[in-house]
C-alpha positions as CSV (number, residue, x, y, z in Angstrom):
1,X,100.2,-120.0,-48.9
2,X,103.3,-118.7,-50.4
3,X,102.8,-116.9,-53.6
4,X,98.8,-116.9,-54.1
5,X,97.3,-114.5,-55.2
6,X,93.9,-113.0,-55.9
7,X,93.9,-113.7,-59.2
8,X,94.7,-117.1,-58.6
9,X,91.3,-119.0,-58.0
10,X,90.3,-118.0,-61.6
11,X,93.9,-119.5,-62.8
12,X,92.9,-123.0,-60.9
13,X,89.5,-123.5,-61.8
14,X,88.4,-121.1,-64.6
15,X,87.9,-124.4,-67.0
16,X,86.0,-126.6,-64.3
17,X,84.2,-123.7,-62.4
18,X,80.9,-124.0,-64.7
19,X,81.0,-128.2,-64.3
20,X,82.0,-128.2,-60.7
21,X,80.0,-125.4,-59.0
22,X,76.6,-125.0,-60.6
23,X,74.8,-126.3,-58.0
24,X,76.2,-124.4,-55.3
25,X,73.0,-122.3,-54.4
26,X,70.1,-121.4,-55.8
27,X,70.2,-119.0,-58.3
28,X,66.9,-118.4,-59.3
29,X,66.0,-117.5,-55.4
30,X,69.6,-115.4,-55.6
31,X,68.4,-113.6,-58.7
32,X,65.1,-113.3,-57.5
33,X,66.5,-111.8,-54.0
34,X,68.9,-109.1,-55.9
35,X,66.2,-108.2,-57.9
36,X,63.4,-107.3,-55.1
37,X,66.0,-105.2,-53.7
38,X,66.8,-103.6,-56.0
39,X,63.2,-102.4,-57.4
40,X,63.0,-101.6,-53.4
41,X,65.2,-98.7,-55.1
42,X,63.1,-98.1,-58.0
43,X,65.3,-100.0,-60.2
44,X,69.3,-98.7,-60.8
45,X,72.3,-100.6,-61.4
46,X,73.3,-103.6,-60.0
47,X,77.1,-104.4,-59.3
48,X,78.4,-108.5,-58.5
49,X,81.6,-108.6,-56.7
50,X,83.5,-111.3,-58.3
51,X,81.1,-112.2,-61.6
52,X,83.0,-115.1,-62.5
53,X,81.3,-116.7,-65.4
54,X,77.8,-115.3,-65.3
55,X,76.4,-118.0,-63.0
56,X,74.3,-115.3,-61.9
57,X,75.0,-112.1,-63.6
58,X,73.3,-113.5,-66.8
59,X,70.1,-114.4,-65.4
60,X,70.1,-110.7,-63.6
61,X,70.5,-109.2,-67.1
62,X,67.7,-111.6,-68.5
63,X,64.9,-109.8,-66.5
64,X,66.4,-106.5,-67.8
65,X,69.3,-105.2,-64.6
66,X,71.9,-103.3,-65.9
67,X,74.7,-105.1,-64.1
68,X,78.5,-104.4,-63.8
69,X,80.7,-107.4,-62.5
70,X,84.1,-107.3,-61.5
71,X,86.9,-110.0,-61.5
72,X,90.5,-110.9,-60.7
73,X,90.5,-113.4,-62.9
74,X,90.9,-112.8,-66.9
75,X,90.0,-116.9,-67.4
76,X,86.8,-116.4,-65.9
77,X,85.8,-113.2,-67.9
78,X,87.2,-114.7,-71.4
79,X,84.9,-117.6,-70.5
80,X,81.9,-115.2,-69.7
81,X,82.7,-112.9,-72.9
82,X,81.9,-115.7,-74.8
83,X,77.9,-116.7,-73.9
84,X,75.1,-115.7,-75.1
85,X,73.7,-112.4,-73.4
86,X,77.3,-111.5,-71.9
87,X,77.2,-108.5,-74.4
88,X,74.5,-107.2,-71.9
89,X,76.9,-106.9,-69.2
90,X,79.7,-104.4,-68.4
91,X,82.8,-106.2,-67.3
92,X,85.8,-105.1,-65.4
93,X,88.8,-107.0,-65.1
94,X,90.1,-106.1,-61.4
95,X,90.5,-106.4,-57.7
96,X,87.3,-106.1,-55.3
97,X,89.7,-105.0,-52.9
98,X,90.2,-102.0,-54.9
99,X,86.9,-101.8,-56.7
100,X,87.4,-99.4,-59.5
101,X,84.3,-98.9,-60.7
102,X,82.4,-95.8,-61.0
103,X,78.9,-95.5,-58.8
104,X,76.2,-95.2,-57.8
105,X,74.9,-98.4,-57.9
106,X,71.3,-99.4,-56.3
107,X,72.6,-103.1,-55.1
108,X,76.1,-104.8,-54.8
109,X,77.0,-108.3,-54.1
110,X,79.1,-111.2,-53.4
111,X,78.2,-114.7,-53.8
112,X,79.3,-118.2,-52.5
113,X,81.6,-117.5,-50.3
114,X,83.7,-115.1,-52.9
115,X,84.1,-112.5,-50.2
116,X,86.6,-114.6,-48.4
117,X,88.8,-114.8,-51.4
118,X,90.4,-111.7,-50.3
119,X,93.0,-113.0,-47.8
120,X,93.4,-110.9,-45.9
121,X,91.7,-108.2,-43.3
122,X,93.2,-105.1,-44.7
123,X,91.6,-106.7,-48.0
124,X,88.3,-107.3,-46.9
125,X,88.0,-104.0,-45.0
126,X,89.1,-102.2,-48.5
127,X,86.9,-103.8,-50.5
128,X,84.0,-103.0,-47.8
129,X,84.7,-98.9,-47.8
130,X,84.8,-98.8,-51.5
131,X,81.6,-101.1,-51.6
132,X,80.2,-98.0,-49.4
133,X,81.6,-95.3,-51.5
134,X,80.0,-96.8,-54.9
135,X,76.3,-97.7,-53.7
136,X,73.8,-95.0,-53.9
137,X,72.1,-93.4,-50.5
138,X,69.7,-96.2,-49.2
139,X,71.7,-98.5,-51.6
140,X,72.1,-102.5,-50.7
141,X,74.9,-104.9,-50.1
142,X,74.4,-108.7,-50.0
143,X,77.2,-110.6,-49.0
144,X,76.8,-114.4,-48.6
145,X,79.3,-116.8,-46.7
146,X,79.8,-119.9,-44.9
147,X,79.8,-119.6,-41.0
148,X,83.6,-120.6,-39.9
149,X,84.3,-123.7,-38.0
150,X,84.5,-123.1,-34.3
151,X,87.8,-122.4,-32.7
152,X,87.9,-126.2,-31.7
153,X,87.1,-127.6,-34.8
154,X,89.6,-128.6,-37.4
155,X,89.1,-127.6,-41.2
156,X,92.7,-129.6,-42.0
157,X,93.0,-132.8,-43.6
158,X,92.7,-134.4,-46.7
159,X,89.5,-135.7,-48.2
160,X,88.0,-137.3,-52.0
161,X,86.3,-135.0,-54.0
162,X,85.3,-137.1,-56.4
163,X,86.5,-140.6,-57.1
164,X,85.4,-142.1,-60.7
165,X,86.8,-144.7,-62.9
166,X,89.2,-142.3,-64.7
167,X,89.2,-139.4,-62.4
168,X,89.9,-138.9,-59.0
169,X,90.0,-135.5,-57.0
170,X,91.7,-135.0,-53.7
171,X,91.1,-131.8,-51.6
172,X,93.8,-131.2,-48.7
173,X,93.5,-128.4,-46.8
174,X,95.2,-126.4,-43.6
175,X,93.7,-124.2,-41.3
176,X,95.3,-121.3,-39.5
177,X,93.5,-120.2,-36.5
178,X,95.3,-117.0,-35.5
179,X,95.6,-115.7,-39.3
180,X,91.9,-117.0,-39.8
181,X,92.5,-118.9,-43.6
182,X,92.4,-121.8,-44.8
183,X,94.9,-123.4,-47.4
184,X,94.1,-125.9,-49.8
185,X,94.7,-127.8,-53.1
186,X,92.3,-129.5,-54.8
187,X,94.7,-132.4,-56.5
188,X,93.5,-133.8,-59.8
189,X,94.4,-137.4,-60.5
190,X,93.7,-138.8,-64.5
191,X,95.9,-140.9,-66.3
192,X,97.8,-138.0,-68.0
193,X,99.1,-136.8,-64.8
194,X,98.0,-134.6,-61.7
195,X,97.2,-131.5,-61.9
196,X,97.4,-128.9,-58.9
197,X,94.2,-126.0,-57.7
198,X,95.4,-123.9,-55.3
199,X,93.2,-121.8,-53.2
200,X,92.7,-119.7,-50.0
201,X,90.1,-117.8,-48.1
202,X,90.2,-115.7,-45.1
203,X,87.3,-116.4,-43.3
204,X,85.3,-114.1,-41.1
205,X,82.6,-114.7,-38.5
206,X,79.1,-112.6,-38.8
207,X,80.0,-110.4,-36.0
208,X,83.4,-109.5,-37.7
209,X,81.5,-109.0,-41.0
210,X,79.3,-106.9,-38.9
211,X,81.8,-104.4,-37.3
212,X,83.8,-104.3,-40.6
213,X,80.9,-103.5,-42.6
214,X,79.6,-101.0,-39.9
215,X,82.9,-99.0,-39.6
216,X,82.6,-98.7,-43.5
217,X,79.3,-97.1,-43.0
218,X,77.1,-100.0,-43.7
219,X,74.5,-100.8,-41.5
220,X,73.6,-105.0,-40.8
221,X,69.5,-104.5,-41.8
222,X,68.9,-108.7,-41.9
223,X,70.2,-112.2,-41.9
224,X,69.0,-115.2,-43.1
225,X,70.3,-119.0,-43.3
226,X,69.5,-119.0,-47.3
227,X,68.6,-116.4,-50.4
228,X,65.0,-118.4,-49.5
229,X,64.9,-116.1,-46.2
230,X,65.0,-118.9,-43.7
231,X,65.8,-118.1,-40.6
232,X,69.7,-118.0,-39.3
233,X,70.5,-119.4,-35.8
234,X,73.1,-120.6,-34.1
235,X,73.5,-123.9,-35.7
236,X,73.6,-122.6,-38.9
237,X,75.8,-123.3,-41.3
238,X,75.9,-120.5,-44.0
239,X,74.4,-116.9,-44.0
240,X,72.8,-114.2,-46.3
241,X,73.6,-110.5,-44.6
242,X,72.2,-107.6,-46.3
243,X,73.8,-104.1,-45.3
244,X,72.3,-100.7,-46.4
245,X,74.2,-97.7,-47.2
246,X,72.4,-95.0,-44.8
247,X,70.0,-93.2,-46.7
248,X,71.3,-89.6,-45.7
């Protein structure tokens, strides 16, 4: 998609992000999962890979996690700065591909997909070393993410959203098999006018997470279907992958 960038997901849905995606996962089984790991380290800071809005940052610094979050997006973090228990977090406006934050933290992670955001393999591979470089020995890296379509299947078309008596929402989207993205527009429809949402992912199956992750130096220690710890298979639809940093 000519002229996204990462930034951009924050620019198209900063102001709907809290109404339209709270229900996306769990978060008290996400919190609770990020939490046991890291007392598995004896406590030590915790670092989320594209924050957001505190969906899940806020709960973490409710049980007492000193957590650092990082985010393209300025919308999102103006939006976060301004609830209640945000002062108890440390927030860095920037680029997980880059990830300018200063370790060592005991647990990092990416939520919902958010990985994918980065469009690109050189991105993703980035963000992965300096995700290495900033977790402590023995340190933990969650990463949750849908499971791509099969080469066979198509991701394109056009679909409703959501179809109410003054609102309707289109989302149209185009896969690329050989670049591994999808592009898409979720198109707004009220009776002021329409209103465009760009976004993009680069979307990765578990065995290329796997080898990317491992030629960063982080080793695939588990996998589940869910932050519950159900079981992944072959049929499954979304995964949970914890890495570890090795200890020595």
């Amino acid at each position: 998609m000519e002229g996204y960038d990462n930034a951009q997901y924050g620019r198209s849905f900063a102001d709907v992000y809290d109404r339209w995606y709270r229900d996306v996962s769990d978060v008290e089984a996400t919190v609770n999962r990020v939490a046991v790991l890291a007392a598995r380290r004896g406590g030590g800071r915790v670092l989320e890979l594209g924050i957001g809005t505190g969906r899940l940052a806020l709960p973490l610094a409710a049980r007492g996690l000193h957590v650092t979050g990082v985010d393209a997006s300025p919308e999102m973090l103006d939006l976060l700065r301004d609830k209640p228990g945000a002062d108890q977090l440390d927030l860095v406006l920037g680029d997980m591909a880059e990830l300018a934050v200063k370790g060592p933290f005991a647990v990092a992670f990416v939520a919902f997909n958010t990985f994918f955001n980065l469009t690109t393999s050189d991105a993703q591979q980035s963000c992965l070393r300096r995700v290495h470089d900033v977790l402590a020995p023995g340190g933990w890296f969650v990463l949750e993410a849908f499971v791509p379509p099969a080469d066979g299947d198509d991701a394109s078309g056009v679909s409703a959203r959501t179809v109410e008596v003054d609102l309707v929402v289109l989302t149209a989207a185009r896969r690329d098999a050989a670049l591994q993205t999808i592009s898409g527009q979720h198109i707004e429809i009220t009776e002021q006018g329409v209103r465009l949402r760009p976004w993009m992912v680069r979307y990765a199956a578990p065995a290329e997470l796997d080898a990317m992750a491992a030629a960063a130096g982080l080793r695939l220690v588990e996998r589940h279907a869910d932050w519950h710890g159900a079981p992944f298979h072959d049929a499954s639809d979304n995964h949970v992958s914890v890495y570890r940093r090795p200890p020595n």
